[in-house]
N, C-alpha and C positions, 0 to 999 in steps of 0.2 A: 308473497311479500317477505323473504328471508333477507334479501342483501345487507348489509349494516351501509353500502356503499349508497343504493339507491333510496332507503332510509332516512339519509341526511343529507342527497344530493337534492332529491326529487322537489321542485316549487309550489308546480301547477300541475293541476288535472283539469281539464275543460272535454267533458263528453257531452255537454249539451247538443238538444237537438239531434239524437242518434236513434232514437226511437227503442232506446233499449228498455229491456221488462226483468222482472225478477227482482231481486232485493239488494239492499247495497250492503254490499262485505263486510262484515267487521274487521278483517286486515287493513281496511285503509287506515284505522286508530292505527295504525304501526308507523307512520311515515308522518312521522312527529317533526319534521323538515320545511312540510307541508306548508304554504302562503295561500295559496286558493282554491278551492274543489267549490268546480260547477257541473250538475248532474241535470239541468234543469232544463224542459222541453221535453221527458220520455217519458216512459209508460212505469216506471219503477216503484216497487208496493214495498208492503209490511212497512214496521217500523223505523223510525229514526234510530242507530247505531249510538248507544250512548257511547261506544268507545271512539267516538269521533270528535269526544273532549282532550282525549291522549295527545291532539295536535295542538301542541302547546302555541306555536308558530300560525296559528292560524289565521289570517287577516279578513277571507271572504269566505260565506259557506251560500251559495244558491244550491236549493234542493224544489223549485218554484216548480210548477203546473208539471206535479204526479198524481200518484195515486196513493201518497205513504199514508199511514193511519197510526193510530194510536195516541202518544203525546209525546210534546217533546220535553227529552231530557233533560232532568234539570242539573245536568253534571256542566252542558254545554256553555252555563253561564259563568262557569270557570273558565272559558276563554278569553282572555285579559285584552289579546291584544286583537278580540272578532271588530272589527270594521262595517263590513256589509254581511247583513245576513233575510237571508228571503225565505221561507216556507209556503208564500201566497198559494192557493188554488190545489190543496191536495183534499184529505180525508181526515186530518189529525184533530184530535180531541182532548180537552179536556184544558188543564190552566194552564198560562203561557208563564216561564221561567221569571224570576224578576231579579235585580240587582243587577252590579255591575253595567256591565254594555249593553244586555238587554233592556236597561232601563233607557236607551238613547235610539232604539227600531220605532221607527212611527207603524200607526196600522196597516200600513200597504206595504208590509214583508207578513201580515199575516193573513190579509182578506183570501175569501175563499175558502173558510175553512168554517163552516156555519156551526162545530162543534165544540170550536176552541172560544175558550175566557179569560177574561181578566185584563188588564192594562196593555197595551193600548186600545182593545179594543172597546165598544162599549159595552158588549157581555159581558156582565156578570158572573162570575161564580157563587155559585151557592156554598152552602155549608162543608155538606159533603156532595162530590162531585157524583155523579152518577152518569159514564159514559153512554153514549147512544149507541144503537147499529148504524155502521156505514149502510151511504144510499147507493153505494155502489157496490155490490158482494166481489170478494176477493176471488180471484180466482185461485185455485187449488193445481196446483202441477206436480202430479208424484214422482214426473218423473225428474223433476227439479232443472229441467233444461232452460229452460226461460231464468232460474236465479244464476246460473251459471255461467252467463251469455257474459252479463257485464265484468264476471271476474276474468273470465276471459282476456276480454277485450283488456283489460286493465294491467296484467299479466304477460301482456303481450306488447302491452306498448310500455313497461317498465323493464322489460327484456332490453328493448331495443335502443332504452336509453342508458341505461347501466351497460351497456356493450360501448354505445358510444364514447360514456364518460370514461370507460378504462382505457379504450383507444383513445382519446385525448390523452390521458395522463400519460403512458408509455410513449404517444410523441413526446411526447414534450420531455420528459426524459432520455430520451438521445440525445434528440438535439442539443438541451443543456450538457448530458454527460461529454458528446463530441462534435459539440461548435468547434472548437478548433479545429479537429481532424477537416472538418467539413471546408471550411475556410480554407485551411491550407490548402487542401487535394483541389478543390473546384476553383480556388483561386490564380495556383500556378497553373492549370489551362486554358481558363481563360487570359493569361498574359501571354502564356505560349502565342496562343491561337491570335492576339492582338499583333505580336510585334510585326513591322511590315517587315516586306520582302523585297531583298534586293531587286536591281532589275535587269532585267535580263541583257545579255551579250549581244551587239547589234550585229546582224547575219551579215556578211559580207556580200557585198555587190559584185555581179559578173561584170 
């Protein structure tokens, strides 16, 4: 995630339903451009990325039926202009953020999450919170192949659109630099190539 081009070009991420595993990046906080990231449908663990407040632009975040744990960041409720946001059906614990826009998620962006408290849902928080053990054990991969898959993938389709987006720009710079040239040269052939033709010399008869 170095480009400054794909940075501020980039809208949408949509990997839902890919079955992917491993953890979600903290470089996606870089692509502060960002309108929607949906990760949701796959096997994806550990915690929620607080740098995934950095997307100031953010309008939808679905992260719905994983495996993340832990809680969520309460940096995320600095997103002014979040719209839709889903966590339903992971492992995460403990209070849900409040203020701002997360004051307007009804309970069904958080069911599913038998660990997490506070508004909307009707759990309670206590005093002091005292997280539980997931009932699901994380899996452990030393050899970090599985966190690696999604950056991959990610990495690989941000390649291919920041290749694109430069190939658009450089068209489109010809063309404005030499519309004319183009006009003029493709213009007079095809007039050439229009104007009719005489007609021919009637053969003489024997």
């Amino acid at each position: 995630c170095s480009s400054d081009l794909v940075l501020t070009v980039f809208r949408v991420i949509d990997f839902s339903s890919n079955n992917f595993t491993g953890r979600i990046p903290d470089c996606l906080g870089e692509l502060r451009g960002l309108q929607t990231l949906n990760l949701s449908n796959n096997n994806l663990q550990g915690e929620i990325p607080s740098s995934l407040a950095n997307m100031s632009h953010l309008e939808s975040l679905d992260l719905s039926n994983n495996r993340l744990s832990g809680q969520i960041p309460e940096r995320l409720a600095s997103l002014t202009s979040l719209e839709v946001f889903n966590v339903s059906h992971n492992l995460l614990e403990g209070p849900i953020p409040q203020g701002r826009q997360f004051g307007t998620f009804d309970n069904s962006c958080f069911i599913g999450n038998p660990s997490l408290c506070g508004a909307p849902l009707s759990n309670k928080c206590g005093n002091a919170f005292e997280p539980q053990p997931s009932s699901v054990p994380e899996v452990i991969n030393d050899d970090k192949e599985d966190d690696s898959m999604l950056i991959d993938w990610i990495i690989k389709c941000l390649g291919y659109i920041s290749g694109f987006a430069v190939g658009c720009a450089l068209g489109k710079y010809v063309t404005d630099r030499y519309h004319e040239w183009f006009v003029d040269t493709f213009g007079r052939r095809r007039r050439r190539a229009a104007r009719p033709r005489g007609r021919r010399a009637a053969r003489p008869r024997n």
